[in-house]
DOMAR-744485 format. One record per residue (C-alpha): residue number from 1; residue in one letter; x, y, z. Coordinates in nm, 2 decimals. Layout:
BEGIN
ATOM  num  residu  xx  yy  zz
ATOM  NUM  A  X  Y  Z
...
# end
This chain:
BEGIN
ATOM  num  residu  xx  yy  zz
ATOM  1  X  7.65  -6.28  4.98
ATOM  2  X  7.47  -6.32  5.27
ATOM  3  X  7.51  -6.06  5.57
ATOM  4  X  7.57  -6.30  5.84
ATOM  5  X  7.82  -6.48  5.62
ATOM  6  X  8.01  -6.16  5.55
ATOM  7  X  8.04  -6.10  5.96
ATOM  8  X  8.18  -6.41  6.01
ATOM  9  X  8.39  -6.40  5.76
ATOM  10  X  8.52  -6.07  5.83
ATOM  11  X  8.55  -6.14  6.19
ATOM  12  X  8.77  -6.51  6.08
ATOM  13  X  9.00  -6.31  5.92
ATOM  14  X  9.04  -6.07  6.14
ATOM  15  X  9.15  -6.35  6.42
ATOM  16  X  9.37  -6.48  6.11
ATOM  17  X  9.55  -6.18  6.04
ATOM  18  X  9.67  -6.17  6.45
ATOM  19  X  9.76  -6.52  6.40
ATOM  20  X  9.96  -6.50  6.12
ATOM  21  X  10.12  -6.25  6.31
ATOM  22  X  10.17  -6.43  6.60
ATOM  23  X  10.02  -6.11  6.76
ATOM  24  X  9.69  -6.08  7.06
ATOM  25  X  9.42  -5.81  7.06
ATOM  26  X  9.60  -5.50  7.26
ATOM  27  X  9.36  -5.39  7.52
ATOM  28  X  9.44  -5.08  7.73
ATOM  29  X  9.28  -5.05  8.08
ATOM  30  X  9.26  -4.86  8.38
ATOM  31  X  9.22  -5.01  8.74
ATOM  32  X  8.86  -4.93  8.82
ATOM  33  X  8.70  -5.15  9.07
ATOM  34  X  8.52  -5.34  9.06
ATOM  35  X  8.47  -5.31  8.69
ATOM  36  X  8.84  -5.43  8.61
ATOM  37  X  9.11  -5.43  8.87
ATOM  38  X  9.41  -5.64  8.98
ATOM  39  X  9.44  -5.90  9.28
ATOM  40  X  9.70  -6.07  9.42
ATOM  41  X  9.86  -6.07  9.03
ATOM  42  X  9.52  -6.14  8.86
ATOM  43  X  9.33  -5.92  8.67
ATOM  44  X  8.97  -5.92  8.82
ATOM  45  X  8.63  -5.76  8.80
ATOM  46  X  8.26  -5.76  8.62
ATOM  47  X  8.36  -5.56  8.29
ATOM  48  X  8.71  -5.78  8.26
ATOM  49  X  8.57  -6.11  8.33
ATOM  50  X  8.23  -6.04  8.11
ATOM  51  X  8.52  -5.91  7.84
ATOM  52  X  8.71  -6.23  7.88
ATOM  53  X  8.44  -6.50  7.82
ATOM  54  X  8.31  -6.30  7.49
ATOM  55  X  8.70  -6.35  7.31
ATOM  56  X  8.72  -6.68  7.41
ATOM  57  X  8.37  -6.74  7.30
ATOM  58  X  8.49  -6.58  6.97
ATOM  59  X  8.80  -6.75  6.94
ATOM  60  X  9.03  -6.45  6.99
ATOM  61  X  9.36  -6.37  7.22
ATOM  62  X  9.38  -6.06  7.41
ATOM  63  X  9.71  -5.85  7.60
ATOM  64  X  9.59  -5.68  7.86
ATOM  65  X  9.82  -5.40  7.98
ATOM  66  X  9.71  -5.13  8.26
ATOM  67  X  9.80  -4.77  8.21
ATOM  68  X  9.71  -4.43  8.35
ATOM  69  X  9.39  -4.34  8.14
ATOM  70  X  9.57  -4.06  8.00
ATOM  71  X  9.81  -4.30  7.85
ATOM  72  X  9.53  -4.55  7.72
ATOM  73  X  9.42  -4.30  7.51
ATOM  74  X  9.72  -4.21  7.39
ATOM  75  X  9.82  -4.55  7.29
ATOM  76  X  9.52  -4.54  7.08
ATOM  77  X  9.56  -4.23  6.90
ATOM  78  X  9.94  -4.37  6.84
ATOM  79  X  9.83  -4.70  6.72
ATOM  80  X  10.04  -4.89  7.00
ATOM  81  X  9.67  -5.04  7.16
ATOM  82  X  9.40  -5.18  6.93
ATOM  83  X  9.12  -5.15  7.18
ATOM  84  X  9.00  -4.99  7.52
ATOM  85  X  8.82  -5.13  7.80
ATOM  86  X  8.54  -4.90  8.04
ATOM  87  X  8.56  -4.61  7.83
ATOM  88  X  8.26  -4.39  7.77
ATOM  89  X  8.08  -4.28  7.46
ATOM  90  X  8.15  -3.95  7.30
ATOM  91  X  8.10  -3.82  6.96
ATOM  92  X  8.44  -3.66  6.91
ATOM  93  X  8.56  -4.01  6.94
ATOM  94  X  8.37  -4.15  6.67
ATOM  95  X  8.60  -4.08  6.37
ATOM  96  X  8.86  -4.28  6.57
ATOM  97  X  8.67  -4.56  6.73
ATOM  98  X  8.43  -4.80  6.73
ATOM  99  X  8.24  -4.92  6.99
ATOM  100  X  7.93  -5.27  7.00
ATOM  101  X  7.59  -5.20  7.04
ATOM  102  X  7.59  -5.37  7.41
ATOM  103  X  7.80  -5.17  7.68
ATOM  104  X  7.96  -5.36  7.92
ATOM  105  X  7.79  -5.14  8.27
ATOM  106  X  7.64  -4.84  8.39
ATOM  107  X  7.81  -4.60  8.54
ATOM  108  X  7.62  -4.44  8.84
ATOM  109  X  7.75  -4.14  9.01
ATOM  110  X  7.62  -4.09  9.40
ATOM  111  X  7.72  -3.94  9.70
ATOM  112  X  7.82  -4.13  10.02
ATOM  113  X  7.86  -3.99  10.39
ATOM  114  X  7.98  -4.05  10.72
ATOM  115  X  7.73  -4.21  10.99
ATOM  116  X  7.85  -3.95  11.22
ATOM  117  X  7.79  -3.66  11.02
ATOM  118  X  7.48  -3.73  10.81
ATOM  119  X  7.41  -3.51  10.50
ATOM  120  X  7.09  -3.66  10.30
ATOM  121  X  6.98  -3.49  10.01
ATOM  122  X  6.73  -3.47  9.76
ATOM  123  X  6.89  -3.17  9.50
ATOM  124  X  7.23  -3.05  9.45
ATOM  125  X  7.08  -2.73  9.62
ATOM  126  X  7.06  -2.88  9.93
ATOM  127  X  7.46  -2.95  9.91
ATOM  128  X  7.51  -2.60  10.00
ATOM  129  X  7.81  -2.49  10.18
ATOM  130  X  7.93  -2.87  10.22
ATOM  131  X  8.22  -2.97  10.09
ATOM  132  X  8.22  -3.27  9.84
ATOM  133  X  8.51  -3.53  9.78
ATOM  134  X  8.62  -3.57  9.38
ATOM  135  X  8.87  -3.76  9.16
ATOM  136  X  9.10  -3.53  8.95
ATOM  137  X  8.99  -3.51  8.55
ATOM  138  X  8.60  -3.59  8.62
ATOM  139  X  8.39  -3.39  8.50
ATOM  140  X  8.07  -3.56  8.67
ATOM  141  X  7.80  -3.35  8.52
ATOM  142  X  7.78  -2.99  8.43
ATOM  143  X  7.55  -2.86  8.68
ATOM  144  X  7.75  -3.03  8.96
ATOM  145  X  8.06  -2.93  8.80
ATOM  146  X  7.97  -2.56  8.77
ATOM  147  X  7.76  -2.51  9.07
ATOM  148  X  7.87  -2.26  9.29
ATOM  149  X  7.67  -2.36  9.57
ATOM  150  X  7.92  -2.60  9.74
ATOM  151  X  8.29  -2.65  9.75
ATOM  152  X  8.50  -2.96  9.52
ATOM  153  X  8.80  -3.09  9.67
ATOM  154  X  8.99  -3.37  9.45
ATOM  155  X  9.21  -3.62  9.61
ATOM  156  X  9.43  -3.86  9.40
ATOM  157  X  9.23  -4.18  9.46
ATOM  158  X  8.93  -4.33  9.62
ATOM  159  X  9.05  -4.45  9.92
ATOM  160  X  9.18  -4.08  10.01
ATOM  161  X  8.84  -3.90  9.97
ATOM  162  X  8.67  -4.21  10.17
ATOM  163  X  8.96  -4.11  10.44
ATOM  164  X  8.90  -3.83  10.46
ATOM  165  X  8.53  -3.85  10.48
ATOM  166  X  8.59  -4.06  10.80
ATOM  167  X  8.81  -3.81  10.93
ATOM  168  X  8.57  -3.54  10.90
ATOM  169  X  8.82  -3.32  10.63
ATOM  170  X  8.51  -3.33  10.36
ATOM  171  X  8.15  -3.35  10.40
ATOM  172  X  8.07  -3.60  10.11
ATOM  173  X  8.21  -3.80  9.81
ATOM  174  X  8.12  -3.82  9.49
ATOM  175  X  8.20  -4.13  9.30
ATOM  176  X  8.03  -4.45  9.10
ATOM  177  X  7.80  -4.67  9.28
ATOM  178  X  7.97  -5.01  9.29
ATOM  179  X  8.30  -4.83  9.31
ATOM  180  X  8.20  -4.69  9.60
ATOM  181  X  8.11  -4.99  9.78
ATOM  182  X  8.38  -5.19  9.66
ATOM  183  X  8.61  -4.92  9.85
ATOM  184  X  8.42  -4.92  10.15
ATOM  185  X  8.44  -5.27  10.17
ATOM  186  X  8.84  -5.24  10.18
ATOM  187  X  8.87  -5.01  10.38
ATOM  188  X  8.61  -5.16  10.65
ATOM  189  X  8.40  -4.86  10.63
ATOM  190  X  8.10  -5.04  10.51
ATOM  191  X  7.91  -4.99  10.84
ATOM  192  X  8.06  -4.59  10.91
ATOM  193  X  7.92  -4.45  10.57
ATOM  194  X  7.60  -4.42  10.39
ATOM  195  X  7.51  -4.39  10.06
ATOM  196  X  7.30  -4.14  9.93
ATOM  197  X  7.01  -4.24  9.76
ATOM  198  X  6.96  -3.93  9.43
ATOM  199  X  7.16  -4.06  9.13
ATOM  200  X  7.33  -3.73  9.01
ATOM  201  X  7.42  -3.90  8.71
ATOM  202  X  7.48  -4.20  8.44
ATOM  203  X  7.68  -4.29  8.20
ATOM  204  X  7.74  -4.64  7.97
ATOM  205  X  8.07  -4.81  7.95
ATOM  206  X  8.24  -4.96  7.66
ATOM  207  X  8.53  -5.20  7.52
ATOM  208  X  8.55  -4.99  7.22
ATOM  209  X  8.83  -5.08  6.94
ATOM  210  X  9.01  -4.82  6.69
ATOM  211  X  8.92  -4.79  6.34
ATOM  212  X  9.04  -5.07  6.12
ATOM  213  X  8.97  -5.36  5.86
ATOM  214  X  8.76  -5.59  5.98
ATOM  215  X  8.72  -5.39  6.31
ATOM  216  X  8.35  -5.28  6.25
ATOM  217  X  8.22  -5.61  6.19
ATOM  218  X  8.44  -5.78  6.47
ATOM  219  X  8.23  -5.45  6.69
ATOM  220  X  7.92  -5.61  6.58
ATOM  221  X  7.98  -5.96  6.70
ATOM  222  X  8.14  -5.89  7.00
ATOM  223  X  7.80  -5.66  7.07
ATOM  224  X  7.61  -5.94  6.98
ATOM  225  X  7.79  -6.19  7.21
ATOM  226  X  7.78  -6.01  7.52
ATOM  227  X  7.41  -5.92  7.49
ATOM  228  X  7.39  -6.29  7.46
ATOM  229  X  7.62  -6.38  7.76
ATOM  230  X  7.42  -6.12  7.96
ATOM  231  X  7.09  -6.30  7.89
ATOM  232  X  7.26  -6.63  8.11
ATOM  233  X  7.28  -6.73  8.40
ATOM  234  X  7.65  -6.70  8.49
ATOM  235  X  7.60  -6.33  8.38
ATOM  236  X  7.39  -6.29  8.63
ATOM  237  X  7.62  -6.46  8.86
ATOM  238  X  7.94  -6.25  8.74
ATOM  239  X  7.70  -5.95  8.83
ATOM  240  X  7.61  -6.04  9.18
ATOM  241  X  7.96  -6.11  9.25
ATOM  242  X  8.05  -5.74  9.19
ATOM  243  X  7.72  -5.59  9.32
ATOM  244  X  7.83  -5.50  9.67
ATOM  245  X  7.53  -5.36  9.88
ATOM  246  X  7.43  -5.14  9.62
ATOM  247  X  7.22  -5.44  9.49
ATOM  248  X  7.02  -5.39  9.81
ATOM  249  X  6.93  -5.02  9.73
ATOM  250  X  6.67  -4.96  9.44
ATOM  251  X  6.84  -4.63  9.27
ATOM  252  X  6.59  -4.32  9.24
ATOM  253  X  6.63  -4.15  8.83
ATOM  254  X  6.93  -3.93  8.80
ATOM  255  X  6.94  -3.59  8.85
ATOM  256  X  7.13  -3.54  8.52
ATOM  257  X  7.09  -3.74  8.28
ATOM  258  X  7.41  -3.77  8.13
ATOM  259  X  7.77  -3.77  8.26
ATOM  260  X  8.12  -3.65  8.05
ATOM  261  X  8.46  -3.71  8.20
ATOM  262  X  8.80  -3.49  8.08
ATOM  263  X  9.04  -3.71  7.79
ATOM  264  X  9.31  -3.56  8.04
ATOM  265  X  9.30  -3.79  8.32
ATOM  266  X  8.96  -4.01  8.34
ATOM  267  X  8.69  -4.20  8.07
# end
């Protein structure tokens, strides 16, 4: 039997069996703009929307549900969620999950500061004695986490560290690129704070889906779907709606070249 025939054939019944069950693809999230966030009631972003087209293009139904990362994973370990969206790639999670050939984004980890208070850099040994802005259960990269050089203060969201970056409480924050200046944006503190132009690290996010029947083949051809979808031009659109004025800044090669986050609290 012909391999192509086998993946589609695997992926139809796959969207069969949740028919027959009258049941929808259960995909687990947390709010991360502006990968995947909600809006006045509607879920938004370029990692939801991308995610979106590629089921309908494939013909299956998805529940979307957002939970504390800490719970998402737990749902998947519990069997209660079929699938995550935004999660990075890590080997202990291979014997429980799958994940397609074509991530959804790039994570990019970079440091912002106020106008007022300036603090450009160009190695994490020029950070010290500052005091840098974090979100609880990242672990950004080991030799930012376990440098002794400067100080890490978490807060319990974005829009805290950004406040109290303007009020002078913290020297810098830490934080993903377009996350960044999507909260800046909100905030109106597009034109108070800079963004820093060293990378300190990357990292690829994921829908991945847990082990099943027909799940590794469905992996495939959702992989191959979205690589297609990125190759058009309303992928390039989607993208440009989400860029923010990080699309104006050319990022220099990261520090570190990988990036790991706690199960505990983050992806």
């Amino acid at each position: 039997m012909p391999v192509i025939f086998q993946l589609l054939t695997a992926v139809l019944f796959t969207c069969l069996s949740l028919t027959a069950h009258g049941e929808k693809l259960r995909i687990v999230t947390e709010p991360w703009a502006p990968y995947v966030y909600e809006e006045n009631g509607q879920m938004r972003g370029l990692d939801y929307e991308a995610t979106v087209i590629v089921f309908e293009r494939l013909g299956i139904e998805v529940q979307w549900q957002f939970l504390p990362w800490k719970r998402c994973l737990a749902m998947l370990d519990q069997g209660l969620a079929d699938g995550a969206l935004d999660i990075f790639h890590s080997h202990e999670r291979d014997a429980a999950l799958l994940y397609p050939s074509e991530p959804l984004s790039q994570v990019e980890f970079v440091m912002f500061y106020a106008n007022e208070r300036p603090h450009p850099f160009q190695t994490l040994d020029d950070l010290k004695g500052l005091t840098i802005g974090t979100s609880p259960g990242y672990l950004y990269s080991a030799g930012f986490s376990e440098s002794t050089l400067f100080t890490r203060e978490p807060a319990p969201s974005h829009e805290a560290n950004f406040g109290k970056l303007a009020r002078g409480r913290i020297d810098l924050v830490i934080t993903d690129r377009r996350v960044g200046q999507h909260v800046l944006k909100e905030l109106g503190l597009e034109h108070h704070v800079t963004q820093a132009s060293p990378v300190i690290s990357s990292q690829k996010q994921f829908l991945a889906v847990r082990r099943g029947a027909g799940m590794d083949l469905l992996v495939q051809r959702f992989g191959a779907e979205l690589k297609r979808f990125k190759q058009e031009p309303a992928y390039a659109a989607l993208s440009a709606k989400y860029a923010g004025n990080s699309a104006k800044t050319a990022p220099s090669p990261p520090l570190e070249q990988t990036v790991e986050q706690q199960e505990s609290g983050a992806r």
